[in-house]
Biotite code that builds the C-alpha atoms (Angstrom):
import biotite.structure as struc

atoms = struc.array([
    struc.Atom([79.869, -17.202, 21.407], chain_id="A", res_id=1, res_name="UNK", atom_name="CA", element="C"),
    struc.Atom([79.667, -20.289, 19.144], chain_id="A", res_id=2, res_name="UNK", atom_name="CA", element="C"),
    struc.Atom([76.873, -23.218, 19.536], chain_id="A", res_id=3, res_name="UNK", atom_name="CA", element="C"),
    struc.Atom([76.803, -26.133, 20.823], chain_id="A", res_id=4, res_name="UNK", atom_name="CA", element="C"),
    struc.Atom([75.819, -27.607, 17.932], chain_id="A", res_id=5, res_name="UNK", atom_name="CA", element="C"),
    struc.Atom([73.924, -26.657, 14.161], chain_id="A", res_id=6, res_name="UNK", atom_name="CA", element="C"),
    struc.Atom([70.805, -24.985, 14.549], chain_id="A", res_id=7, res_name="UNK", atom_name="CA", element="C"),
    struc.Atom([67.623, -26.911, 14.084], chain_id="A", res_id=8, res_name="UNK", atom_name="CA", element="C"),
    struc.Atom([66.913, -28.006, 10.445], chain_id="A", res_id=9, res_name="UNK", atom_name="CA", element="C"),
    struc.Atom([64.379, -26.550, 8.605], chain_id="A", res_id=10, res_name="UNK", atom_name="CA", element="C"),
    struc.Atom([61.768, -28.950, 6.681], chain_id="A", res_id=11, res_name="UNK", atom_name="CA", element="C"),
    struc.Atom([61.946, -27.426, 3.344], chain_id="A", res_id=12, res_name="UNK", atom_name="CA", element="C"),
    struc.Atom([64.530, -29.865, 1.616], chain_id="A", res_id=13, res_name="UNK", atom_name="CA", element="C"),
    struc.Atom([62.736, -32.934, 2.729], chain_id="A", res_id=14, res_name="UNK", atom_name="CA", element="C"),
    struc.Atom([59.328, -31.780, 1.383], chain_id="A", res_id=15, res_name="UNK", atom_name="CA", element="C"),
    struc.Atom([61.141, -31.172, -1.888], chain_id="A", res_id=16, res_name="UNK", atom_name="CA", element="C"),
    struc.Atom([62.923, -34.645, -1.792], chain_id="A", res_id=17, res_name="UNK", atom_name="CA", element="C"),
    struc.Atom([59.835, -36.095, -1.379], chain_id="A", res_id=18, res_name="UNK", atom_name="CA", element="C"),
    struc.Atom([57.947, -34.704, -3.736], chain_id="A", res_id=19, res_name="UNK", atom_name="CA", element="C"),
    struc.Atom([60.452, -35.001, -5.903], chain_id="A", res_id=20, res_name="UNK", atom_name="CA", element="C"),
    struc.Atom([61.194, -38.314, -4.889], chain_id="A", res_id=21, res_name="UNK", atom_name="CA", element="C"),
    struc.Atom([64.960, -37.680, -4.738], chain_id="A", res_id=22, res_name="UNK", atom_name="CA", element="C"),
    struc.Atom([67.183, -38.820, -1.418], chain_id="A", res_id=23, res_name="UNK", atom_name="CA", element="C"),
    struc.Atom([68.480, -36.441, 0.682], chain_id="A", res_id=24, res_name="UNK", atom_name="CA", element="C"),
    struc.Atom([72.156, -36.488, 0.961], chain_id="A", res_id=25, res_name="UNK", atom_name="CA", element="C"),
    struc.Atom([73.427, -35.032, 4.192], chain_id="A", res_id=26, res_name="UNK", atom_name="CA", element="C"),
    struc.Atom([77.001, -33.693, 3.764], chain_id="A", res_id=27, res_name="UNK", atom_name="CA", element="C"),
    struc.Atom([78.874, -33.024, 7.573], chain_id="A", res_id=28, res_name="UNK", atom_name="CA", element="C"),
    struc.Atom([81.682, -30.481, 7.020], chain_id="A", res_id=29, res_name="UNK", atom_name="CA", element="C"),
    struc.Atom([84.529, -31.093, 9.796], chain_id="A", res_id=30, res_name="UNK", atom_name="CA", element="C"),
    struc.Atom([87.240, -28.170, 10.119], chain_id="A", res_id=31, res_name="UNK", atom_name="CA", element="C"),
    struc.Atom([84.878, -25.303, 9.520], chain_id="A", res_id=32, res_name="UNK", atom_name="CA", element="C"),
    struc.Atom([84.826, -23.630, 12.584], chain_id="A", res_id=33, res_name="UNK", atom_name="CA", element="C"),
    struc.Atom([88.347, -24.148, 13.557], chain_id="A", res_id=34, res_name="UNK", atom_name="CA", element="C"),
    struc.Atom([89.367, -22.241, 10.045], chain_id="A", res_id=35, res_name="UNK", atom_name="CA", element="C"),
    struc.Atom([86.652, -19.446, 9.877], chain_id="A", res_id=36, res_name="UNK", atom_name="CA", element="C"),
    struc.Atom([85.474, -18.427, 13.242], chain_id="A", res_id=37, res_name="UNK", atom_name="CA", element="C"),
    struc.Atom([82.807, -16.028, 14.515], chain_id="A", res_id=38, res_name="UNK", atom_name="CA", element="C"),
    struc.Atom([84.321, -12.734, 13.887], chain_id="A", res_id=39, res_name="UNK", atom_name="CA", element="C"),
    struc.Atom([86.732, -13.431, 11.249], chain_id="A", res_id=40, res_name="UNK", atom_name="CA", element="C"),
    struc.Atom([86.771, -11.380, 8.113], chain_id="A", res_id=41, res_name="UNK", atom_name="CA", element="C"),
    struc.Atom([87.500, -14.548, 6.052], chain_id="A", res_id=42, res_name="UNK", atom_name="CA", element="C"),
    struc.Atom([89.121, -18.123, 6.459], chain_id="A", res_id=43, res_name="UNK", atom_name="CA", element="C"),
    struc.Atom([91.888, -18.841, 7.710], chain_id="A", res_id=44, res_name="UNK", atom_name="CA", element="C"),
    struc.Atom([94.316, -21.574, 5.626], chain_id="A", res_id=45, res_name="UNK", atom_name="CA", element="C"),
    struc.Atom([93.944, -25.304, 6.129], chain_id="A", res_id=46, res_name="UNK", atom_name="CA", element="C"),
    struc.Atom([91.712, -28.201, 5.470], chain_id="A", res_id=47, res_name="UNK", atom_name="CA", element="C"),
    struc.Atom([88.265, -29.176, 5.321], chain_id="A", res_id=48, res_name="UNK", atom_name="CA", element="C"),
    struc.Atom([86.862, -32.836, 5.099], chain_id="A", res_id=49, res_name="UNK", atom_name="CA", element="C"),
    struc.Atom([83.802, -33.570, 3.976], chain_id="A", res_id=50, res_name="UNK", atom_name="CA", element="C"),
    struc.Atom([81.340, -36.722, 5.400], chain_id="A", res_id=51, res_name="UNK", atom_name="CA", element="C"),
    struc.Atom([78.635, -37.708, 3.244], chain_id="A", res_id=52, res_name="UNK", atom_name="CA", element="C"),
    struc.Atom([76.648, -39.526, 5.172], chain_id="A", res_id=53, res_name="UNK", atom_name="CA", element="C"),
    struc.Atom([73.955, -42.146, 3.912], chain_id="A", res_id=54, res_name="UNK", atom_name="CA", element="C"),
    struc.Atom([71.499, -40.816, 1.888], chain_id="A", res_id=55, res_name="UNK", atom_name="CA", element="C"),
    struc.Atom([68.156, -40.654, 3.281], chain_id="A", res_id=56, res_name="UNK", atom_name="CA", element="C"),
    struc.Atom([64.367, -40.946, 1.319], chain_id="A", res_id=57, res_name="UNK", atom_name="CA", element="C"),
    struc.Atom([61.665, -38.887, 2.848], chain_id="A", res_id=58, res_name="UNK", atom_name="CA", element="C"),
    struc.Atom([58.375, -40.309, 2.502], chain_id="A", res_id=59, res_name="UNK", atom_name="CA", element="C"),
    struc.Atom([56.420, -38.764, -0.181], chain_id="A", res_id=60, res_name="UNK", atom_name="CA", element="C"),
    struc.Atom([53.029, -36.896, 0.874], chain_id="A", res_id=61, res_name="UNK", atom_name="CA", element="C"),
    struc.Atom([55.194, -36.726, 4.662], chain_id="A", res_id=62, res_name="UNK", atom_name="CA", element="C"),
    struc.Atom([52.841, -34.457, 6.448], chain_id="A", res_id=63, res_name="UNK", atom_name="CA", element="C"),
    struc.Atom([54.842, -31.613, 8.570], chain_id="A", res_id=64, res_name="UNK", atom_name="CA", element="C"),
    struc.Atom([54.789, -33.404, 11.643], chain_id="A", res_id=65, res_name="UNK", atom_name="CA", element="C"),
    struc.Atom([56.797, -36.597, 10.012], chain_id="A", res_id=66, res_name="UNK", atom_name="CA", element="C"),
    struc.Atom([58.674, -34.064, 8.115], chain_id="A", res_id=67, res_name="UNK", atom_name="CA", element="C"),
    struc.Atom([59.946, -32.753, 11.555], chain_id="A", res_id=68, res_name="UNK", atom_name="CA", element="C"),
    struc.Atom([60.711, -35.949, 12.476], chain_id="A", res_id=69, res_name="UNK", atom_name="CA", element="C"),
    struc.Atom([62.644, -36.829, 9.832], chain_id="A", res_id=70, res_name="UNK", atom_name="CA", element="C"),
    struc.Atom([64.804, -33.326, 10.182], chain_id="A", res_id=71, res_name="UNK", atom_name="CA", element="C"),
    struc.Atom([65.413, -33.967, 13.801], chain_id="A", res_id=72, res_name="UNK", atom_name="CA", element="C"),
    struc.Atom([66.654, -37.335, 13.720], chain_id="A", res_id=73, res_name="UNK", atom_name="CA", element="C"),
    struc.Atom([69.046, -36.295, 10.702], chain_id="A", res_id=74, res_name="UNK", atom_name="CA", element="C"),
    struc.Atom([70.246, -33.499, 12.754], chain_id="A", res_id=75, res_name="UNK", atom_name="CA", element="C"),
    struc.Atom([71.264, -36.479, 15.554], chain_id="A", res_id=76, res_name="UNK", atom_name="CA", element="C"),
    struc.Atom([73.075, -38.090, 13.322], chain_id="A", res_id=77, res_name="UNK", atom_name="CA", element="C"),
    struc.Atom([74.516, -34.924, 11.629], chain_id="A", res_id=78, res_name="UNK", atom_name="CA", element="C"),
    struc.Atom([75.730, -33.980, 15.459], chain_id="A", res_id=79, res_name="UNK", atom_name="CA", element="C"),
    struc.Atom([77.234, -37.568, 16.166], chain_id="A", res_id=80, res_name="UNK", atom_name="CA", element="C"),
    struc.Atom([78.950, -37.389, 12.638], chain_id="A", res_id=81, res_name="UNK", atom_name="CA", element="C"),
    struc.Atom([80.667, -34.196, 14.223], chain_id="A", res_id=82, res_name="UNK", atom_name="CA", element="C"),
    struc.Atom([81.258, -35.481, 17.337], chain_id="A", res_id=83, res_name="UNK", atom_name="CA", element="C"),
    struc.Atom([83.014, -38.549, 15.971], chain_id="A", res_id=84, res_name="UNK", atom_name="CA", element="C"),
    struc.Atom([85.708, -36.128, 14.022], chain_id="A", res_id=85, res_name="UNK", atom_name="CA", element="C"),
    struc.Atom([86.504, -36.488, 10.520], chain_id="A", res_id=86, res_name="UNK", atom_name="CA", element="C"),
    struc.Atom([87.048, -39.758, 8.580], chain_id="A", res_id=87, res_name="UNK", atom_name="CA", element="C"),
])
């Protein structure tokens, strides 16, 4: 049984950003599911796109709570990215 969507994001690549000071750049991969489905051995031929969407700066010293925020809200707009199809 597939998802309905990508699991919720864990905070560890926006504390690094931050303290790093780096953006995050979220990459949305359309044509994955349809070419290597649950159960499959391996992929099957055909294309992926890739979305990069805008790049997003976490706060530095975030505390987890913001940090959460932050990985929710990018995993909206990761979902709507999907929803929308490829570009």
């Amino acid at each position: 049984m597939a998802s309905a969507g990508p699991l919720p994001f864990k905070t560890g690549a926006f504390e690094l950003a931050a303290a790093a000071g780096v953006p995050v750049v979220p990459l949305v991969w359309h044509g994955c599911r349809e070419l290597w489905p649950m159960g499959v051995v391996g992929p099957l031929p055909g294309e992926v796109v890739v979305d990069a969407l805008e790049p997003l700066m976490v706060e530095k010293g975030a505390d987890r709570a913001a940090l959460r925020a932050v990985a929710d809200a990018l995993r909206e707009r990761y979902q709507q990215a999907l929803a929308a199809g490829a570009p």
